[in-house]
Structure formats: structure tokens, C-alpha cells
PDB file with SEQRES, HELIX, SHEET and CRYST1 records, atoms N, CA, C and O in Angstrom:
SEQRES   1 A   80  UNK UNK UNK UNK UNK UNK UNK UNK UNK UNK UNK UNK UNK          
SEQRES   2 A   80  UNK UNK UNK UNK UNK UNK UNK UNK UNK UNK UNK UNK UNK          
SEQRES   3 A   80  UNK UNK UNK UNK UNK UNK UNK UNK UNK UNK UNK UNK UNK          
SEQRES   4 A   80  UNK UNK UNK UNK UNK UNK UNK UNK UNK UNK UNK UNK UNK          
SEQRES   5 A   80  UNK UNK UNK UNK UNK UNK UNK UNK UNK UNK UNK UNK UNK          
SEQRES   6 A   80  UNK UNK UNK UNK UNK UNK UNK UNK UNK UNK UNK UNK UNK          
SEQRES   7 A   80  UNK UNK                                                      
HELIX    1 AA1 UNK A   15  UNK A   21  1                                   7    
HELIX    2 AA2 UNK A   26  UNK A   32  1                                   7    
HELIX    3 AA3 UNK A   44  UNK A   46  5                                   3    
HELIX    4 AA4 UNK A   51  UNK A   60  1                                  10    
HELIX    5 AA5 UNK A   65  UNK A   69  1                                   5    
SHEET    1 AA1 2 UNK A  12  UNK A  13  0                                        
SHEET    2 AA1 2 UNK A  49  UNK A  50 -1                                        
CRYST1    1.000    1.000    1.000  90.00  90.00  90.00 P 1           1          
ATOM      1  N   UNK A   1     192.071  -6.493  66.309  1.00  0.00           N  
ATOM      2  CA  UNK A   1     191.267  -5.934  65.241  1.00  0.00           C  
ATOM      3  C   UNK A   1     189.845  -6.466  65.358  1.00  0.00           C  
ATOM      4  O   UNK A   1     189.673  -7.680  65.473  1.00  0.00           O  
ATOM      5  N   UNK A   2     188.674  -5.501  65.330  1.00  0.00           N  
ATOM      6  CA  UNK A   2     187.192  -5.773  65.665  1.00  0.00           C  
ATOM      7  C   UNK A   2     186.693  -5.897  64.361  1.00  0.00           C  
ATOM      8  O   UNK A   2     186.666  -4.878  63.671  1.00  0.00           O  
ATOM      9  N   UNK A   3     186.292  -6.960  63.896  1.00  0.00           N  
ATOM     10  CA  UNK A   3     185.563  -6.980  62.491  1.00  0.00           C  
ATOM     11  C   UNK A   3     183.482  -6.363  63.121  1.00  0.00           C  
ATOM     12  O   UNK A   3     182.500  -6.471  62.386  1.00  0.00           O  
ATOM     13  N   UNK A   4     183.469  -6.042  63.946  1.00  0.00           N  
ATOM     14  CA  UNK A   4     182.085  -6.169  64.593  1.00  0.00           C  
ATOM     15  C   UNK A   4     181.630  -5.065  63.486  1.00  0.00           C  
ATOM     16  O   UNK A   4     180.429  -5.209  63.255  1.00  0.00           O  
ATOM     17  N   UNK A   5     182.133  -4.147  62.829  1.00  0.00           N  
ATOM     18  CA  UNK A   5     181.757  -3.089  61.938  1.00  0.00           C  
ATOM     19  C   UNK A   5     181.575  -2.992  60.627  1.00  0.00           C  
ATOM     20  O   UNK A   5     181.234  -1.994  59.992  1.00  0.00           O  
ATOM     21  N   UNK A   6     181.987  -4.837  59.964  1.00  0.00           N  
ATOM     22  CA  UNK A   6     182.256  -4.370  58.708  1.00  0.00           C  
ATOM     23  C   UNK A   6     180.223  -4.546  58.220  1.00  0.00           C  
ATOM     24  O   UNK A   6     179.198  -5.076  58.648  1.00  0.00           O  
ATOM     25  N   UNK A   7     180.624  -3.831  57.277  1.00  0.00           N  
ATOM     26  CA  UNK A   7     179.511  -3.963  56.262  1.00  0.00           C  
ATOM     27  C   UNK A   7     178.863  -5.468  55.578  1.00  0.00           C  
ATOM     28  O   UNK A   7     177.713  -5.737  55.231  1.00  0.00           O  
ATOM     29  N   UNK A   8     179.834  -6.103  55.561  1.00  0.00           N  
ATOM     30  CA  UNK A   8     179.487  -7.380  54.991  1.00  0.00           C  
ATOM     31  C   UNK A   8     180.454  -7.814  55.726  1.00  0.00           C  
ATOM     32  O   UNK A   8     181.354  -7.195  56.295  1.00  0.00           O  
ATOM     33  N   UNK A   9     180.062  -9.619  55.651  1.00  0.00           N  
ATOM     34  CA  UNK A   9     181.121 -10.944  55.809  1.00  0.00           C  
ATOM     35  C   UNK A   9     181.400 -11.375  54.783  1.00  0.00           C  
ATOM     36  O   UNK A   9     180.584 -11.661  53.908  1.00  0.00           O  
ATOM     37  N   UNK A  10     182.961 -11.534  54.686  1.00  0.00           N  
ATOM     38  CA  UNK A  10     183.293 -12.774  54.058  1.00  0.00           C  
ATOM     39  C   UNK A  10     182.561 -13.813  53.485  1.00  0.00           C  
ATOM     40  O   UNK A  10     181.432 -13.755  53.973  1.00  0.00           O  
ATOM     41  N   UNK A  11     182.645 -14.775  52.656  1.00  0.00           N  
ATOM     42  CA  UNK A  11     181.971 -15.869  52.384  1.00  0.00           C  
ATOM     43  C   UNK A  11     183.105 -16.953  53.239  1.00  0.00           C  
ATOM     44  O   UNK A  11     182.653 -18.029  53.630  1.00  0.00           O  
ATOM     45  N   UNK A  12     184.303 -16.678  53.454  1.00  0.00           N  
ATOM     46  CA  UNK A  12     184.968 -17.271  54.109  1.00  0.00           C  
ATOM     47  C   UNK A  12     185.723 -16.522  55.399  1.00  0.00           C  
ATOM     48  O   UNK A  12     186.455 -15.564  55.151  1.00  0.00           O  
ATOM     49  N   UNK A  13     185.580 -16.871  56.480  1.00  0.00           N  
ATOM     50  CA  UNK A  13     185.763 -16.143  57.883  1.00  0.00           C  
ATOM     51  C   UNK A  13     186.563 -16.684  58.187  1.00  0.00           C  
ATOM     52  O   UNK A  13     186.608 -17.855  57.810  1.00  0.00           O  
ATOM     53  N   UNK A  14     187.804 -16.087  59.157  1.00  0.00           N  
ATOM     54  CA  UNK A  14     188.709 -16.522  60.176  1.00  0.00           C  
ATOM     55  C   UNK A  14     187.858 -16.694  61.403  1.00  0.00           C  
ATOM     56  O   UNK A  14     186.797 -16.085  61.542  1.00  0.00           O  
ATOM     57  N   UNK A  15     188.411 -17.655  62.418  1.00  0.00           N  
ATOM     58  CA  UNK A  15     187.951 -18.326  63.633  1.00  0.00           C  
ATOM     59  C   UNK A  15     187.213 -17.022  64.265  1.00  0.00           C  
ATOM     60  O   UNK A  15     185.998 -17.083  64.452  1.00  0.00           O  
ATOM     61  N   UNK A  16     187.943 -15.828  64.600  1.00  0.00           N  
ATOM     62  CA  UNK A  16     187.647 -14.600  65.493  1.00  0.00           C  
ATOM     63  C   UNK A  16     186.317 -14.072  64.558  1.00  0.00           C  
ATOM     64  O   UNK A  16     185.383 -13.621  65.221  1.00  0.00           O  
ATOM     65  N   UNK A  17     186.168 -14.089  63.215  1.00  0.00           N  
ATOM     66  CA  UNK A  17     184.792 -13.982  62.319  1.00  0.00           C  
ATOM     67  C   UNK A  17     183.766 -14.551  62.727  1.00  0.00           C  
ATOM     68  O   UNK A  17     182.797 -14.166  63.381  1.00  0.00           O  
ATOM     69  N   UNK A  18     184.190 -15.925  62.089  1.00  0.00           N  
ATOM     70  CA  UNK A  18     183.238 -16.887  62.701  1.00  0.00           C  
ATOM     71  C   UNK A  18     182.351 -16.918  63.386  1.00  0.00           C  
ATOM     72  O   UNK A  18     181.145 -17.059  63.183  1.00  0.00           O  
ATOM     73  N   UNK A  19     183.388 -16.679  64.909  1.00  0.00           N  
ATOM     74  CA  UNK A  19     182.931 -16.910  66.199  1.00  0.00           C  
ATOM     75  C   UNK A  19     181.371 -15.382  66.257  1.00  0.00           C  
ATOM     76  O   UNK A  19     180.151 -15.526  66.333  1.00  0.00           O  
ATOM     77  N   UNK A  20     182.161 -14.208  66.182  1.00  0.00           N  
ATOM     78  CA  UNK A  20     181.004 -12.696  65.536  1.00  0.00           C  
ATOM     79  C   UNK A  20     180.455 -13.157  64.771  1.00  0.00           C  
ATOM     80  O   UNK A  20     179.428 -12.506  64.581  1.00  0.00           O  
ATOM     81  N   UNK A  21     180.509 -13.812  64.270  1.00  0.00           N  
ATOM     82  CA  UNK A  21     178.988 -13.897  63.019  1.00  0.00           C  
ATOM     83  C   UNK A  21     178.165 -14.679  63.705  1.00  0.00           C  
ATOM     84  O   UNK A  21     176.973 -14.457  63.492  1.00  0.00           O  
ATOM     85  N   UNK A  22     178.427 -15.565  64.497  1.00  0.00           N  
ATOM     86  CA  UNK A  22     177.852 -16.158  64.761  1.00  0.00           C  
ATOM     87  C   UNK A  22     177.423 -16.004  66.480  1.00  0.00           C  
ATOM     88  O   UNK A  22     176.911 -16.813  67.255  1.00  0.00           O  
ATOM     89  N   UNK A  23     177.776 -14.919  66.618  1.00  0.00           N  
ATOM     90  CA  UNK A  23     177.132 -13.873  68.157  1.00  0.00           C  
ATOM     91  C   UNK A  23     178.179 -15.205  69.192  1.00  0.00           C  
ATOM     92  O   UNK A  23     177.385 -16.075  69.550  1.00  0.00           O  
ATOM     93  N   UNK A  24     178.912 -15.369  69.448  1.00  0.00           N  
ATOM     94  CA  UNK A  24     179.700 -16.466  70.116  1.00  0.00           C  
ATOM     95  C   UNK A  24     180.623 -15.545  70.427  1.00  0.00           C  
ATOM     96  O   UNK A  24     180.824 -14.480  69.842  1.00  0.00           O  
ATOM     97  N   UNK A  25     181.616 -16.318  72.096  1.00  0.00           N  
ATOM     98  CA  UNK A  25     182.834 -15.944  71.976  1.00  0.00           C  
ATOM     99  C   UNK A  25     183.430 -16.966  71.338  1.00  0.00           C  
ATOM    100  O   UNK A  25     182.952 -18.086  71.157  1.00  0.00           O  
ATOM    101  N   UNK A  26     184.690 -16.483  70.934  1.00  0.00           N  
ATOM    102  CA  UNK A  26     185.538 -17.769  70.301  1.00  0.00           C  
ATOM    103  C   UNK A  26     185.400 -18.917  71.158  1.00  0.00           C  
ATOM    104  O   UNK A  26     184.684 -19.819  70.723  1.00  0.00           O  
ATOM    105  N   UNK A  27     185.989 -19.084  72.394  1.00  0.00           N  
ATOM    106  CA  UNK A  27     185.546 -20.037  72.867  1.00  0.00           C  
ATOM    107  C   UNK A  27     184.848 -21.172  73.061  1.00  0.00           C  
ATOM    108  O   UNK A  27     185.110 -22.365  73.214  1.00  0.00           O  
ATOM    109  N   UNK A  28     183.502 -20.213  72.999  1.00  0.00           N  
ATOM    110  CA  UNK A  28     182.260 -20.945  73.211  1.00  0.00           C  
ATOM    111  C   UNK A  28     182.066 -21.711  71.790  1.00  0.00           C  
ATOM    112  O   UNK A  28     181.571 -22.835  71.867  1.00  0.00           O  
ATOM    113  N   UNK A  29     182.413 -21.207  70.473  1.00  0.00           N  
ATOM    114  CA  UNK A  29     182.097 -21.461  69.225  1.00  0.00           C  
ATOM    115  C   UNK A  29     182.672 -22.398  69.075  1.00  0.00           C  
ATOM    116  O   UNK A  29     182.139 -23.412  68.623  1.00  0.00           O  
ATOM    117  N   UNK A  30     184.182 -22.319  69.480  1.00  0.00           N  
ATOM    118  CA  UNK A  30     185.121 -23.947  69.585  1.00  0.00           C  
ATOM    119  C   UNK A  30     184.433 -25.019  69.954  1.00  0.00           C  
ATOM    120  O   UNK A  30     184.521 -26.076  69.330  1.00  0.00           O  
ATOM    121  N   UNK A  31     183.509 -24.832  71.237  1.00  0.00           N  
ATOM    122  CA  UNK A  31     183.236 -25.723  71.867  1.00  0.00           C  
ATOM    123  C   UNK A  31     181.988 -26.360  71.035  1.00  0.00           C  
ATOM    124  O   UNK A  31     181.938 -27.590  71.015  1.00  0.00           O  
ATOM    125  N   UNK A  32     181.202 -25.795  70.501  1.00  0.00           N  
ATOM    126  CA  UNK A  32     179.926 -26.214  70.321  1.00  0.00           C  
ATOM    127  C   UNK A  32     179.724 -26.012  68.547  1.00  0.00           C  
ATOM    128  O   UNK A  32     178.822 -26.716  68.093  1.00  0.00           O  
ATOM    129  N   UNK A  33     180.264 -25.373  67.800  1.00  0.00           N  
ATOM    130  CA  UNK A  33     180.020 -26.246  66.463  1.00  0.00           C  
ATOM    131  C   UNK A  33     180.709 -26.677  65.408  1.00  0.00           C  
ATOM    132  O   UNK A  33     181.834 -26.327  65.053  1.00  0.00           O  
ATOM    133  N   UNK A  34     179.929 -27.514  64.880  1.00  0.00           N  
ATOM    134  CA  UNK A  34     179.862 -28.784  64.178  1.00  0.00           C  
ATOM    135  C   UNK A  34     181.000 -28.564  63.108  1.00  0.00           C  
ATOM    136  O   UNK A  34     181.794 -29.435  62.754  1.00  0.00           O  
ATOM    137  N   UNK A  35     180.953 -27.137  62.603  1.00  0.00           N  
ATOM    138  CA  UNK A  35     181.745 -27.282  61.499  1.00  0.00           C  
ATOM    139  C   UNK A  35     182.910 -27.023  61.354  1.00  0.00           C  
ATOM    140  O   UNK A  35     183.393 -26.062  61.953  1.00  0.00           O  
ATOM    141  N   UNK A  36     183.686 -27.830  60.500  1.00  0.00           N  
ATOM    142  CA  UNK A  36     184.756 -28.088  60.026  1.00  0.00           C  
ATOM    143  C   UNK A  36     185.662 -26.364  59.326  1.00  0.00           C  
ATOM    144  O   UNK A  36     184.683 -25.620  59.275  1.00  0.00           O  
ATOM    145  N   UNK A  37     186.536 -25.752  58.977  1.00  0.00           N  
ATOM    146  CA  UNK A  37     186.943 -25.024  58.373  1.00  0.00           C  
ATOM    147  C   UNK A  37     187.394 -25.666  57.243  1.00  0.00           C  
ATOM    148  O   UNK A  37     187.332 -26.871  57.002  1.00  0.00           O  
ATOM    149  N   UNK A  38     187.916 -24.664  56.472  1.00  0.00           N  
ATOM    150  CA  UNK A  38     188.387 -25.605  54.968  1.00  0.00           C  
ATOM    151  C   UNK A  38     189.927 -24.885  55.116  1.00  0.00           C  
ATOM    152  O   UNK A  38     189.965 -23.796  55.690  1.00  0.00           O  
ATOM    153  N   UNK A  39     191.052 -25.409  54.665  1.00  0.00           N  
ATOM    154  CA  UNK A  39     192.144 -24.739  54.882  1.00  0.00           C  
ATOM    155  C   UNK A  39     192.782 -24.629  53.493  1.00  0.00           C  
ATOM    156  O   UNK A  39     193.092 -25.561  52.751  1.00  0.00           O  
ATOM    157  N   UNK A  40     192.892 -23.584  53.326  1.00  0.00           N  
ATOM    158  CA  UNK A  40     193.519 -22.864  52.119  1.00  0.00           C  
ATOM    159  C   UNK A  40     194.585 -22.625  52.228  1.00  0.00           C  
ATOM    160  O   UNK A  40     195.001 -22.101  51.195  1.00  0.00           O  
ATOM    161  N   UNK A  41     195.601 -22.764  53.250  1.00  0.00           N  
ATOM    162  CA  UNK A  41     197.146 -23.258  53.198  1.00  0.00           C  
ATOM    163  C   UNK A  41     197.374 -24.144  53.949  1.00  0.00           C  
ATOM    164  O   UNK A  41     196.542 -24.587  54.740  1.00  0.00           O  
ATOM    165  N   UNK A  42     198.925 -24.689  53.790  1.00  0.00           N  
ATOM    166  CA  UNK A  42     199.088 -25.472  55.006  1.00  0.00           C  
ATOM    167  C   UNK A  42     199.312 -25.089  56.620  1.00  0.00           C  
ATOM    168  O   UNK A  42     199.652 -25.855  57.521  1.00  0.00           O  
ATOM    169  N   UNK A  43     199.010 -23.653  56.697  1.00  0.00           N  
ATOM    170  CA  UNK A  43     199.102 -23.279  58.309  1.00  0.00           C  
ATOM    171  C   UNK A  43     198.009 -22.652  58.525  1.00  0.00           C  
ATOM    172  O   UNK A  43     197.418 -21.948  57.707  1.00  0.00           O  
ATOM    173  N   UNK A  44     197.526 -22.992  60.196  1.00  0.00           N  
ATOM    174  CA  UNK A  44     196.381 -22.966  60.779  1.00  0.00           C  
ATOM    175  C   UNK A  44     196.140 -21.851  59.905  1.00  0.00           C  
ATOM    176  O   UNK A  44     195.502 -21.949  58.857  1.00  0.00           O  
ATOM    177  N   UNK A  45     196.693 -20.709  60.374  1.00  0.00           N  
ATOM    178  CA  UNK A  45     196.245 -19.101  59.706  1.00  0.00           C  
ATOM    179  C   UNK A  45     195.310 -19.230  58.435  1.00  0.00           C  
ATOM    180  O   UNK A  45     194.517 -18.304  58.263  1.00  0.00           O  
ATOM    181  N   UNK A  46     195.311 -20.045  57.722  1.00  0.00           N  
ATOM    182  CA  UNK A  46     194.768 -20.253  56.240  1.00  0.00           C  
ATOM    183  C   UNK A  46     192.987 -20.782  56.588  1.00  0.00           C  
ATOM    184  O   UNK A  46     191.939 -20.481  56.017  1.00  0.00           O  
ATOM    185  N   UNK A  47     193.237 -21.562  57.622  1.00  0.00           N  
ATOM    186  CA  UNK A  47     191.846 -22.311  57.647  1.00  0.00           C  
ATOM    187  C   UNK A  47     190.587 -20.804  57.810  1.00  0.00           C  
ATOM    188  O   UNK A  47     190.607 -19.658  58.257  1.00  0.00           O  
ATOM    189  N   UNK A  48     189.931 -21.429  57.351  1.00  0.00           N  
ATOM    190  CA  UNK A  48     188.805 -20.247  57.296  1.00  0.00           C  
ATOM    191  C   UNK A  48     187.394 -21.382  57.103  1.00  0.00           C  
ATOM    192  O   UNK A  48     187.344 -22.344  56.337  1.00  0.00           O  
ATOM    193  N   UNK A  49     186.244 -20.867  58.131  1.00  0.00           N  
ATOM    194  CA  UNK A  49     185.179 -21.461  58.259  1.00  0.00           C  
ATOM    195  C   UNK A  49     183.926 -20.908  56.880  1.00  0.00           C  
ATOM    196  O   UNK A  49     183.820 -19.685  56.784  1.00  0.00           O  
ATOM    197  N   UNK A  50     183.206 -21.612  56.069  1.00  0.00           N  
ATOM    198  CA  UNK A  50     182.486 -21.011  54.788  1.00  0.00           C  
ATOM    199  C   UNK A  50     181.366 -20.356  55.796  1.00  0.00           C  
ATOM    200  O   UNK A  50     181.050 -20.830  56.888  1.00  0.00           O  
ATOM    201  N   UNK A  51     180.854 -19.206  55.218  1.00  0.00           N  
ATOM    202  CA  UNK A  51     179.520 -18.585  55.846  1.00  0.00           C  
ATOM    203  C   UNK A  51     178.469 -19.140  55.465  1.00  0.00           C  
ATOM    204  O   UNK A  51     177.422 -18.897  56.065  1.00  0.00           O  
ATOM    205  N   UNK A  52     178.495 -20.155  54.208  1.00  0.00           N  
ATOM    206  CA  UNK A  52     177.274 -20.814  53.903  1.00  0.00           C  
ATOM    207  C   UNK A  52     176.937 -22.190  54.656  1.00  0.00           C  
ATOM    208  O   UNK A  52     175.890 -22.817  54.819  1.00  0.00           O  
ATOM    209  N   UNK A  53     178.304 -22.398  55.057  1.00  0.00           N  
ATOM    210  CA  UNK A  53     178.572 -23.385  56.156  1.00  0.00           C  
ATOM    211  C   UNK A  53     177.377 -23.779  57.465  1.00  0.00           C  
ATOM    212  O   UNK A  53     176.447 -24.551  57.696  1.00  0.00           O  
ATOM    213  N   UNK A  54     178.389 -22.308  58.281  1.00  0.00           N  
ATOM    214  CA  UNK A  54     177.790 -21.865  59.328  1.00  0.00           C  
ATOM    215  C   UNK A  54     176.141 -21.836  58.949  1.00  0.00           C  
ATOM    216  O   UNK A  54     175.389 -22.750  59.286  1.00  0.00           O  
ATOM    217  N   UNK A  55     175.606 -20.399  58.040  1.00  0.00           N  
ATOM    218  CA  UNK A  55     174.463 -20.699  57.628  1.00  0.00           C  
ATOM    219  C   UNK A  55     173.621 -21.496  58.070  1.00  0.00           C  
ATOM    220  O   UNK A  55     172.752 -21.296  58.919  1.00  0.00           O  
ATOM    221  N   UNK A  56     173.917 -22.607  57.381  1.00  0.00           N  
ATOM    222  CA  UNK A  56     173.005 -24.093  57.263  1.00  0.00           C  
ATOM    223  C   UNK A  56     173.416 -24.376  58.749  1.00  0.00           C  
ATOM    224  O   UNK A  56     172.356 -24.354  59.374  1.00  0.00           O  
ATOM    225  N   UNK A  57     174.113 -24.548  59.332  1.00  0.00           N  
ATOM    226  CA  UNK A  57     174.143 -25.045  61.173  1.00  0.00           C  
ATOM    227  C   UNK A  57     173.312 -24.517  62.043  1.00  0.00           C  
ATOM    228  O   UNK A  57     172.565 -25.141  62.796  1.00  0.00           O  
ATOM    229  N   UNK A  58     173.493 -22.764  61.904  1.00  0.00           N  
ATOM    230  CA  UNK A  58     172.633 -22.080  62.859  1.00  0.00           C  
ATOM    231  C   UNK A  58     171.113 -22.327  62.588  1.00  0.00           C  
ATOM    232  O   UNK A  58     170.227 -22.080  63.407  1.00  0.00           O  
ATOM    233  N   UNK A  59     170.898 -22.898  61.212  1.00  0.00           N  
ATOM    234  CA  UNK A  59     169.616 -23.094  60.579  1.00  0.00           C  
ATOM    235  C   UNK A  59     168.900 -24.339  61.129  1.00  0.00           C  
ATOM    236  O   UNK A  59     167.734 -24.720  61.227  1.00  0.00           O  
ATOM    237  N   UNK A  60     170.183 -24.827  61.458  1.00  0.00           N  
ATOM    238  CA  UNK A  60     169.664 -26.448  61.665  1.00  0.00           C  
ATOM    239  C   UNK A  60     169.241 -26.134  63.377  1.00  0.00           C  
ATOM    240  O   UNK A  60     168.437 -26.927  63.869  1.00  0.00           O  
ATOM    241  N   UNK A  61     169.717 -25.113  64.181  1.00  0.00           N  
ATOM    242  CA  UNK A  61     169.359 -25.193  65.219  1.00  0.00           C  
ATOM    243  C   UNK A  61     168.286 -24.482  65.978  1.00  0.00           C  
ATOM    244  O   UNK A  61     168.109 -24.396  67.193  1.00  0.00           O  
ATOM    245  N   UNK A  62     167.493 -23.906  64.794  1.00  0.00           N  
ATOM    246  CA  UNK A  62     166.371 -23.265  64.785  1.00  0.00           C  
ATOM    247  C   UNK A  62     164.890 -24.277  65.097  1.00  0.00           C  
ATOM    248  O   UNK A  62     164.336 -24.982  64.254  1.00  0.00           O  
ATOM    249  N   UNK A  63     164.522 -24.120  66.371  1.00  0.00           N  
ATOM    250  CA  UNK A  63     163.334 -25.162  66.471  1.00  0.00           C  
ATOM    251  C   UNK A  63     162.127 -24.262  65.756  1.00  0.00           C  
ATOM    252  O   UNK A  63     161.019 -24.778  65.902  1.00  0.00           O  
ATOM    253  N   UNK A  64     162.136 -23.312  65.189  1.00  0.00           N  
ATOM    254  CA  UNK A  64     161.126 -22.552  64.861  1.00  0.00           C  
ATOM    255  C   UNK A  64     160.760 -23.497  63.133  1.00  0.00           C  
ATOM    256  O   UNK A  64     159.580 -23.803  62.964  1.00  0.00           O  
ATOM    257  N   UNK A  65     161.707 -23.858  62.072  1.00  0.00           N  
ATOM    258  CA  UNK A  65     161.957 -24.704  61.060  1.00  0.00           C  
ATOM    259  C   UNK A  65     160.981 -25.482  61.259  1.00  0.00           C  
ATOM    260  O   UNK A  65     160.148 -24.956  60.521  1.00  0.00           O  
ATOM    261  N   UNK A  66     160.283 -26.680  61.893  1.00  0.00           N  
ATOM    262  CA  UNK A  66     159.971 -27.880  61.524  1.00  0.00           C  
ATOM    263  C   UNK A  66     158.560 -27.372  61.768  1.00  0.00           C  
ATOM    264  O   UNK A  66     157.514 -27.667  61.191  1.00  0.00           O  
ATOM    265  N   UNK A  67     158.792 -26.553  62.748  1.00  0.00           N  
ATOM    266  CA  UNK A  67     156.847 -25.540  63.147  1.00  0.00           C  
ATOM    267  C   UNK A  67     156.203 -25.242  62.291  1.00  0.00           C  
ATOM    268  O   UNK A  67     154.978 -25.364  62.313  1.00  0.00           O  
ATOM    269  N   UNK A  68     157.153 -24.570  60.888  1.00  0.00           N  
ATOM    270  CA  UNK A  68     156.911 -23.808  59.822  1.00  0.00           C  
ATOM    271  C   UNK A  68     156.259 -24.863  58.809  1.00  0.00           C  
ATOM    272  O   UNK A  68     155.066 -24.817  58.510  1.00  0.00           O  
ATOM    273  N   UNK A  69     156.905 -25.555  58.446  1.00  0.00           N  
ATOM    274  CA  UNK A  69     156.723 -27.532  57.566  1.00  0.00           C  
ATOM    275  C   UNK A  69     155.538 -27.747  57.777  1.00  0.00           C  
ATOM    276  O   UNK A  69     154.723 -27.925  56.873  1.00  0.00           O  
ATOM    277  N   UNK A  70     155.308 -27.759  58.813  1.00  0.00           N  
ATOM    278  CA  UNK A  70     153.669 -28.549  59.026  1.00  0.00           C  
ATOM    279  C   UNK A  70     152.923 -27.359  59.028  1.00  0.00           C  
ATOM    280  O   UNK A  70     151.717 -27.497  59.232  1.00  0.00           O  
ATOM    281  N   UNK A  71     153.288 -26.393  58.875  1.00  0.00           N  
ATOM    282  CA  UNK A  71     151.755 -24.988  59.136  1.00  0.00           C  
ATOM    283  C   UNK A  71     151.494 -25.002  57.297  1.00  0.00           C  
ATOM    284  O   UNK A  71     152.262 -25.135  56.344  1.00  0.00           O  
ATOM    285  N   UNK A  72     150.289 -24.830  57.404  1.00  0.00           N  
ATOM    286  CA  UNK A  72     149.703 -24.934  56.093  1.00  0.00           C  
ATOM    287  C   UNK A  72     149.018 -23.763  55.547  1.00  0.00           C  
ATOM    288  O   UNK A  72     148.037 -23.280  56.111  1.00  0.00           O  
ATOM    289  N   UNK A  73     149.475 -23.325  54.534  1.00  0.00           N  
ATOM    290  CA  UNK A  73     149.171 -21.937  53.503  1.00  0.00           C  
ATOM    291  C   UNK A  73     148.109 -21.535  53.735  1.00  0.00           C  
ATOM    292  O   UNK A  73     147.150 -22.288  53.901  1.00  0.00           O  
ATOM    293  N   UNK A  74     148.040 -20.290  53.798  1.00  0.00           N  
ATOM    294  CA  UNK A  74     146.290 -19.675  53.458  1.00  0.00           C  
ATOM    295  C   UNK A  74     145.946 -20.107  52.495  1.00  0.00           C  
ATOM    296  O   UNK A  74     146.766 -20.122  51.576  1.00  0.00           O  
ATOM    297  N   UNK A  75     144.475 -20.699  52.241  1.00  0.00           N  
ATOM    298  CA  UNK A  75     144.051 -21.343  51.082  1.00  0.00           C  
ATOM    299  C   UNK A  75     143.959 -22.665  50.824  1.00  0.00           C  
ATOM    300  O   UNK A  75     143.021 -23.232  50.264  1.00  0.00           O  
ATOM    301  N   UNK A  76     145.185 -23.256  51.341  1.00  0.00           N  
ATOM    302  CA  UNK A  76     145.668 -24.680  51.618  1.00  0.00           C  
ATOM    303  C   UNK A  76     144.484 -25.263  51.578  1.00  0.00           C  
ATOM    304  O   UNK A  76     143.633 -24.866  52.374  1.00  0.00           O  
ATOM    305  N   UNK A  77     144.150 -26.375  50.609  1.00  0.00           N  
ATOM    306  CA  UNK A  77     143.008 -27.348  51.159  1.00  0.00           C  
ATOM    307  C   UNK A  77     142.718 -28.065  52.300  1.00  0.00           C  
ATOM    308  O   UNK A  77     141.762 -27.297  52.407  1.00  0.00           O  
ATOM    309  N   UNK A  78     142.613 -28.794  53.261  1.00  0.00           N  
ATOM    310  CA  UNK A  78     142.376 -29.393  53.946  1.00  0.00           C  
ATOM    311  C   UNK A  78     142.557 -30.926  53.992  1.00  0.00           C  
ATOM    312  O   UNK A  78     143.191 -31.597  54.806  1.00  0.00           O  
ATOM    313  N   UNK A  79     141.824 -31.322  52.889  1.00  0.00           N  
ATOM    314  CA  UNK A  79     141.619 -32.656  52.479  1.00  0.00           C  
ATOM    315  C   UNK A  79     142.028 -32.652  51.368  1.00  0.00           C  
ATOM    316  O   UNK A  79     140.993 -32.756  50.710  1.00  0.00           O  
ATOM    317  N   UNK A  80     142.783 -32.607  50.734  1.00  0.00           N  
ATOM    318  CA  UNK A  80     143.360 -32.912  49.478  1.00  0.00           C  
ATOM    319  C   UNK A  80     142.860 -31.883  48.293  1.00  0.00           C  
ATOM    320  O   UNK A  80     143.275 -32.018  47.142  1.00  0.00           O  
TER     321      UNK A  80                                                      
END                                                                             
């Protein structure tokens, strides 16, 4: 089953979600992030990764972020 079509995500994704939301193969997603799933039963099947989760990770791996911090507003004073 291809979720690649739905209209929206979940706020909570299965691994094969996940991995599509986050342009990954499963695989690769295993391998490389950080986050944890939360498990809503006691079998694997239950665990589901939060999208606000992910979110904040892919965010964190944005070198474009810290560029943004230091660029200063139109208008921005200069000197205080």
C-alpha cells in the first residue's frame, strides 16, 4: 500500500510513512534518524513516529537556519 497520494499525513506515521514523508527509503531512514517512535501498543505494529517529531529533526538539519539568525531585518538598526 503507497501512502505517496494521500492528501495529508498523519500526525502520527507508521515506519513506511515516516520513511515518505521524509523523502527516504525505509532503510536509509532506519539508518540515519534520531528519532525515537512512541508505541501505542505493545507490538512493534503500534509504534508510530510523531510528524512534529520528525519536523523539528529535518529542521535541525537545515544549514540554511543559523544563516537566517544572524541576517538582520530591513530597517534593522545597525548599532543599537
Amino acid at each position: 500500500m503507497s501512502d505517496v497520494g494521500l492528501p495529508f499525513w498523519p500526525a502520527a506515521l507508521r515506519l513506511d510513512q515516516a520513511a515518505a514523508y521524509s523523502g527516504l527509503s525505509k532503510q536509509t531512514f532506519k539508518e540515519v534518524c534520531p528519532v525515537k517512535p512512541v508505541s501505542f501498543t505493545s507490538s512493534a505494529r503500534g509504534d508510530r513516529y510523531l510528524r512534529a517529531s520528525l519536523d523539528n529533526w529535518m529542521q535541525s538539519l537545515d544549514p540554511n537556519v543559523a544563516a537566517t539568525m544572524t541576517t538582520r531585518r530591513f530597517g534593522e538598526r545597525i548599532n543599537g
